[in-house]
C-alpha positions in Angstrom: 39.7 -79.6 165.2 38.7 -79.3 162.2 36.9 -82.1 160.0 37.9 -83.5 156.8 34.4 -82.0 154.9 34.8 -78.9 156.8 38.7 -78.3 155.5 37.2 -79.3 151.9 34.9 -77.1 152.2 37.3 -74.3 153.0 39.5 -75.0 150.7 36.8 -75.1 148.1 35.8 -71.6 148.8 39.2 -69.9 149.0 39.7 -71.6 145.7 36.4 -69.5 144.0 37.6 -66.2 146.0 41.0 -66.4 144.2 39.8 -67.3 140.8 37.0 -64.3 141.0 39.1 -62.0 142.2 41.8 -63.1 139.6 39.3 -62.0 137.5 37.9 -58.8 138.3 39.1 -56.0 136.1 40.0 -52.4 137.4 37.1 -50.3 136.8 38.5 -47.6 134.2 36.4 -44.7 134.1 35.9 -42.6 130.9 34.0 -39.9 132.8 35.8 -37.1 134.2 36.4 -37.6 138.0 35.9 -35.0 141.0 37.8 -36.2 144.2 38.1 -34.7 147.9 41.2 -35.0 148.7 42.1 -34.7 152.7 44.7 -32.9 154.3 45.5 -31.3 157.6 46.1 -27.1 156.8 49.8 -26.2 158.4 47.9 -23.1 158.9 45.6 -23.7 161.8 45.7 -27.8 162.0 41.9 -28.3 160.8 40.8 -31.2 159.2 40.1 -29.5 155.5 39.5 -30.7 151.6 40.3 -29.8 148.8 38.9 -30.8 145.2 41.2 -32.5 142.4 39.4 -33.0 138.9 40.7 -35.4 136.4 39.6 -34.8 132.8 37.4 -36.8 130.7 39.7 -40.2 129.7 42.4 -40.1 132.1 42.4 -43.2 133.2 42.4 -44.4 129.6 45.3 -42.2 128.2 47.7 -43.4 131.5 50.7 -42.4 128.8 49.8 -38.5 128.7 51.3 -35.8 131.1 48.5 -33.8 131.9 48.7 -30.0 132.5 47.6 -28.7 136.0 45.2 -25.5 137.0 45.2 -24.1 140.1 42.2 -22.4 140.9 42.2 -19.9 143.3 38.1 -18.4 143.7 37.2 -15.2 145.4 36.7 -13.9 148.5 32.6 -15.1 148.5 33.6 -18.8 148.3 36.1 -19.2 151.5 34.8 -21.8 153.8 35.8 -24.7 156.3 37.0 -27.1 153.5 34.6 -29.3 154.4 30.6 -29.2 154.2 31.1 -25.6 152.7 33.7 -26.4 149.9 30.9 -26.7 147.2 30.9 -23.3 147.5 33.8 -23.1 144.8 31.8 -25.0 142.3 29.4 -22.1 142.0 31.3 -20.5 139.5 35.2 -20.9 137.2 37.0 -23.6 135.6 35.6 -26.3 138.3 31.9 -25.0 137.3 32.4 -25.3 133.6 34.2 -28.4 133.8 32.3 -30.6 136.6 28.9 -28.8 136.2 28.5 -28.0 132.8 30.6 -30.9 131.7 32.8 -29.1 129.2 35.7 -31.4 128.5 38.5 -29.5 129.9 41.4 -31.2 129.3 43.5 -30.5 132.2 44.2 -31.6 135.9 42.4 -29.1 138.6 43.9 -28.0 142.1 40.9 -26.2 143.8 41.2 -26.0 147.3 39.2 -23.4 149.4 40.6 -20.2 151.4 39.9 -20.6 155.0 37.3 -17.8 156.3 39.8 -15.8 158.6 37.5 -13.5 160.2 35.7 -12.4 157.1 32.2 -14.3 158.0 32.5 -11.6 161.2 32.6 -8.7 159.2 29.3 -8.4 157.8 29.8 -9.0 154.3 26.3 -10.2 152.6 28.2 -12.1 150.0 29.0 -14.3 152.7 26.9 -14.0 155.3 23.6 -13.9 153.2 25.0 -17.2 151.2 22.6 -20.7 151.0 23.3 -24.3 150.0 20.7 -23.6 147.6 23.3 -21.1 145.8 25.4 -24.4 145.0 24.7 -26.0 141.1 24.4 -29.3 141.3 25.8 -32.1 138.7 23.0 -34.0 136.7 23.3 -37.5 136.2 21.7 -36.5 132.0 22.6 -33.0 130.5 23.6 -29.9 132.2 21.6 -27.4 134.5 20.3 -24.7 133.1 22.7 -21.4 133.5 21.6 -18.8 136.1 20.0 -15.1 134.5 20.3 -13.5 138.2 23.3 -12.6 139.7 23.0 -14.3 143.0 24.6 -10.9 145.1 21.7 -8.3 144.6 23.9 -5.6 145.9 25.5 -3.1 143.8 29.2 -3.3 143.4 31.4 -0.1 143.7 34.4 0.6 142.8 36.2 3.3 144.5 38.7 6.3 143.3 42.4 5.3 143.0 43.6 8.4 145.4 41.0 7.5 148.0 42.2 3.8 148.5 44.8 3.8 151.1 48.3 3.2 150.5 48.5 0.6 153.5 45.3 -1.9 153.4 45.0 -4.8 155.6 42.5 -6.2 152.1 45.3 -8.8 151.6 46.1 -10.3 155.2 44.0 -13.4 155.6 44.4 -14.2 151.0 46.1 -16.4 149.5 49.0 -15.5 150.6 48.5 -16.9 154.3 48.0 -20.6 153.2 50.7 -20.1 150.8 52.4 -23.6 152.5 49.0 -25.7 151.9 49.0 -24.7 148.1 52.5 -25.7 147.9 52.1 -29.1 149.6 48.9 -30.0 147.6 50.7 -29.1 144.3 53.3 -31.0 145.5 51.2 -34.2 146.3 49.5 -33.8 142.6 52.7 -33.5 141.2 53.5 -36.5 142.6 50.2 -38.8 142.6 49.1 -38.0 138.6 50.2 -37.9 135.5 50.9 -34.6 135.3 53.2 -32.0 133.5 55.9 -30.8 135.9 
């Protein structure tokens, strides 16, 4: 049972808790934002992520529709969604926006292909790839741009008559997680302020 002092005492302190908290403000952030967003892929069931950046002052202009970007990168930067997804930050409009901080002032969808056999193949791009590879955001300023191409080996192209009419280049693209694109426009549609 409890005392009289004791049930002062209580009352006391959930008195302060509700007055603070009545108090706090929502933090509004002025910066631009880069969240990992979970999901389950309909393609294989893992447990992926995919990146959404929100522009410098969206929080602040909560009245604006903003446009959205899908960015789909290239074959080098598929992955497992999840400690690999920096990979897409190495270069396009998530690079220039989150690394370099250029105010970009749209809404980015960047999720990351699944790997589909292609780290079995042999391809350096991918097999020869390091963390190190991956800019990093600084805290003051912007990194320094890379001089080298980080593949050394010589791209070649190839004659149109000697390509194949039937190539198997395309199975394991885009086009195979074409129901996880869908869903996480959907969900961006639906959770920002975005242009529809």
């Amino acid at each position: 049972m409890l005392s009289i002092n004791n049930l002062v005492k209580s009352v006391f302190f959930l008195l302060i808790l509700i007055v603070t908290s009545c108090n706090s403000k929502i933090k509004i952030s002025p910066e631009a934002q880069l969240l990992r967003i979970p999901y389950i892929s309909k393609v294989d069931k893992s447990s992926r992520n995919y990146f959404v950046y929100l522009p410098k002052d969206y929080d602040q202009k909560q009245d604006k529709k903003w446009p959205v970007l899908v960015f789909l990168h290239g074959n080098g930067e598929r992955g497992n969604g999840q400690n690999e997804l920096d990979y897409v930050l190495i270069h396009g409009p998530l690079y220039e926006a989150w690394i370099q901080k250029r105010d970009l002032p749209f809404v980015m969808v960047v999720p990351q292909l699944h790997m589909f056999g292609r780290d079995t193949l042999g391809l350096g791009y991918i097999d020869n790839r390091v963390t190190d590879w991956i800019p990093k955001r600084l805290e003051n300023g912007v990194p320094e741009r890379s001089k080298d191409y980080i593949i050394k080996e010589q791209m070649i192209g190839a004659v149109s008559d000697k390509i194949p009419t039937k190539t198997n280049y395309f199975n394991g693209g885009w086009n195979a997680v074409e129901t996880d694109l869908l869903a996480m426009i959907d969900k961006t549609l639906q959770v920002y302020n975005t242009d529809e």
